[in-house]
C-alpha positions in Angstrom: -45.3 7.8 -2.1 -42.7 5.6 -0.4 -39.6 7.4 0.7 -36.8 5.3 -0.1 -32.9 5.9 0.5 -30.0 5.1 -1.0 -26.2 4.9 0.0 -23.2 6.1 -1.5 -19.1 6.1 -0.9 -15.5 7.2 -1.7 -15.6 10.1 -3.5 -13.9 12.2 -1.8 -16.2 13.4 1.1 -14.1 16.1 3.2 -14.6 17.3 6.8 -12.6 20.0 8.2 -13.3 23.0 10.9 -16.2 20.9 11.7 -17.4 21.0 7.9 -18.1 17.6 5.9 -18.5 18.0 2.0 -18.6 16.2 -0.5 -21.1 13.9 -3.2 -24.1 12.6 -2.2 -25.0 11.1 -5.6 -22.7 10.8 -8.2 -24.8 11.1 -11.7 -24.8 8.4 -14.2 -22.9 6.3 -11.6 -24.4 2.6 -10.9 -25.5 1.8 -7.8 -24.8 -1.8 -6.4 -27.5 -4.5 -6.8 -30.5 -3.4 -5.1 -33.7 -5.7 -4.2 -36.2 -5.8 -6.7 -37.2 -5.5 -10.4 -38.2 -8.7 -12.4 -35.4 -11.0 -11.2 -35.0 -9.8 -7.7 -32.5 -7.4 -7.8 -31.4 -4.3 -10.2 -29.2 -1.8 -10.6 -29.5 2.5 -10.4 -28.4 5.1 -12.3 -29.5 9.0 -11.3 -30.2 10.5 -14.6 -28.2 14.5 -14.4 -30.8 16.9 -12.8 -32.7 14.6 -10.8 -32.1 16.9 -7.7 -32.7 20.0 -9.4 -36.7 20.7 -9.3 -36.7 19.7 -5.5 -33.6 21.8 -4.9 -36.0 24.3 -6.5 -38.6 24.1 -4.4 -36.2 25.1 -1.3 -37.7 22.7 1.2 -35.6 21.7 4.4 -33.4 19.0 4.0 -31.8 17.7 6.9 -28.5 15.7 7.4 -28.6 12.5 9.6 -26.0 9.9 11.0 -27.6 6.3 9.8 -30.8 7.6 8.2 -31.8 8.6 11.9 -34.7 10.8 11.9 -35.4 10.7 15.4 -32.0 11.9 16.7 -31.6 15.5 16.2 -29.8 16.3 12.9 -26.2 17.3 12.5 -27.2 19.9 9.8 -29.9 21.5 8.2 -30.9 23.6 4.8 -30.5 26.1 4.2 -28.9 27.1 7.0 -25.7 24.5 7.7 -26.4 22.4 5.1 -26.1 23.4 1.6 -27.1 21.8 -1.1 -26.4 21.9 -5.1 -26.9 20.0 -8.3 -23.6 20.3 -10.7 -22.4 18.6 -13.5 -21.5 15.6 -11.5 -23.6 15.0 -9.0 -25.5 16.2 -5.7 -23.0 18.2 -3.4 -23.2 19.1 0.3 -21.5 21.3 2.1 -22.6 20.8 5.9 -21.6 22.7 9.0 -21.9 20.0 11.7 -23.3 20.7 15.0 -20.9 20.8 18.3 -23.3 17.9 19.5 -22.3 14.8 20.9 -23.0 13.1 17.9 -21.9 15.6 15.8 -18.4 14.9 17.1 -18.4 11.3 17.1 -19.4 11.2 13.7 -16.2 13.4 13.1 -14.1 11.4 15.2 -15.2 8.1 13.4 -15.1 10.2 9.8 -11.3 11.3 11.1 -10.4 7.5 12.0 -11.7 5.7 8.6 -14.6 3.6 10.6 -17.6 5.4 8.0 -16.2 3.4 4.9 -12.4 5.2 4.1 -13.3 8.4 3.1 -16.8 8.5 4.8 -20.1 6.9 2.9 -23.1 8.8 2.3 -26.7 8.1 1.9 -29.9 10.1 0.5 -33.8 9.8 1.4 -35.6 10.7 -1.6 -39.4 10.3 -3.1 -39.7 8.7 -6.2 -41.0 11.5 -9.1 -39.7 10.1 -12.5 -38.3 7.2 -13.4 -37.4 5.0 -16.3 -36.7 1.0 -16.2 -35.0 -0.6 -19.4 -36.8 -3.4 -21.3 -35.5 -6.4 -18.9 -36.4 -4.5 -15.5 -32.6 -4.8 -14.8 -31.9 -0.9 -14.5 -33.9 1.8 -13.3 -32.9 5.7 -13.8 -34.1 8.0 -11.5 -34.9 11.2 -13.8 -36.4 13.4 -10.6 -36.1 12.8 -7.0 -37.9 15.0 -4.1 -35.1 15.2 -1.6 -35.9 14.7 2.0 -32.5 14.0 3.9 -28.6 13.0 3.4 -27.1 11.3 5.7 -23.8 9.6 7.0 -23.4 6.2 7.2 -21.0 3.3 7.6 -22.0 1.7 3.9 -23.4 3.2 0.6 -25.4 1.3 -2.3 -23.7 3.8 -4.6 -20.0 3.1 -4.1 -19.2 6.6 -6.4 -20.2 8.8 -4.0 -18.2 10.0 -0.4 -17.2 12.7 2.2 -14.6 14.6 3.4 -13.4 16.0 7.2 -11.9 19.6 7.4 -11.0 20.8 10.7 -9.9 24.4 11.4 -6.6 24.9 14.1 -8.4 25.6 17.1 -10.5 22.3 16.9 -6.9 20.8 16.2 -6.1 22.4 19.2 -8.2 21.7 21.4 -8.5 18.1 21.1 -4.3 17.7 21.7 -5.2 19.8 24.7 -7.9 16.9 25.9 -5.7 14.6 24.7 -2.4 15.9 27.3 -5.4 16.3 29.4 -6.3 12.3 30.0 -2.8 11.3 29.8 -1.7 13.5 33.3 0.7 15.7 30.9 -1.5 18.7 31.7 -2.2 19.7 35.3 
């Protein structure tokens, strides 16, 4: 089976303390035009309960920045990433790592440069689907779930993060900040 992925943005994704939360798929939400179908391009829809037999299953999921599977990952289930199906979509709640990357993706989440609020993306496997009579439409009626990730734009413009960061992280960085400028010795 091919793994394919799929992004999604502004809804709200929130990143605080070093935590980012928020949709990863918004149910019943269209995607924009993807490539393919009969006339070249079509739209998606994730039917309610498409995550739910792979959250099930309990396999690893992993978060990346960009889809990036060979950088290390910022998260993973079940340990700092969770992971649930709800009435409106896929949400994650994801403790990110104090990597390098973990904090530039905060730091670009915290200025607005991943899509306003902060896209997101899922890698999935194909288990049931449904197309409508044209071709035009496909609903995805169960996904396996491999990875969410971050990302800069989202084919499911429904979906987003947020940024929550806890005082001392606040903190710190004025600190660094005073720091570069001299105002701190």
């Amino acid at each position: 089976m091919k793994l394919e992925k799929r992004f999604q943005s502004r809804n709200s994704t929130q990143a605080s303390e070093g935590v980012i939360s928020g949709y990863a798929a918004v149910y019943d939400s269209p995607s924009l035009p993807l490539p393919g179908g009969r006339r070249g391009q079509f739209v998606e829809r994730i039917a309610p309960g498409a995550f739910d037999k792979s959250l099930e299953e309990k396999r690893s999921v992993k978060l990346f920045f960009g889809h990036n599977d060979r950088d290390l990952p910022l998260a993973s289930s079940p340990g700092t990433l969770q992971l649930e199906s709800d009435g409106k979509g896929l949400r994650f709640s994801a403790d990110i790592a104090d990597t390098t990357q973990g904090r530039d993706v905060m730091t670009l989440m915290e200025r607005g440069d991943l899509g306003g609020e902060g896209s997101v993306s899922f890698g999935f496997q194909v288990v049931q689907d449904e197309w409508n009579e044209a071709r035009t439409t496909r609903t995805l009626k169960e996904v396996r779930l491999y990875e969410v990730s971050i990302v800069s734009e989202a084919a499911y413009p429904a979906t987003a993060s947020n940024l929550r960061h806890s005082p001392g992280v606040k903190a710190r960085k004025l600190q660094l900040s005073r720091a570069r400028l001299g105002l701190i010795k």
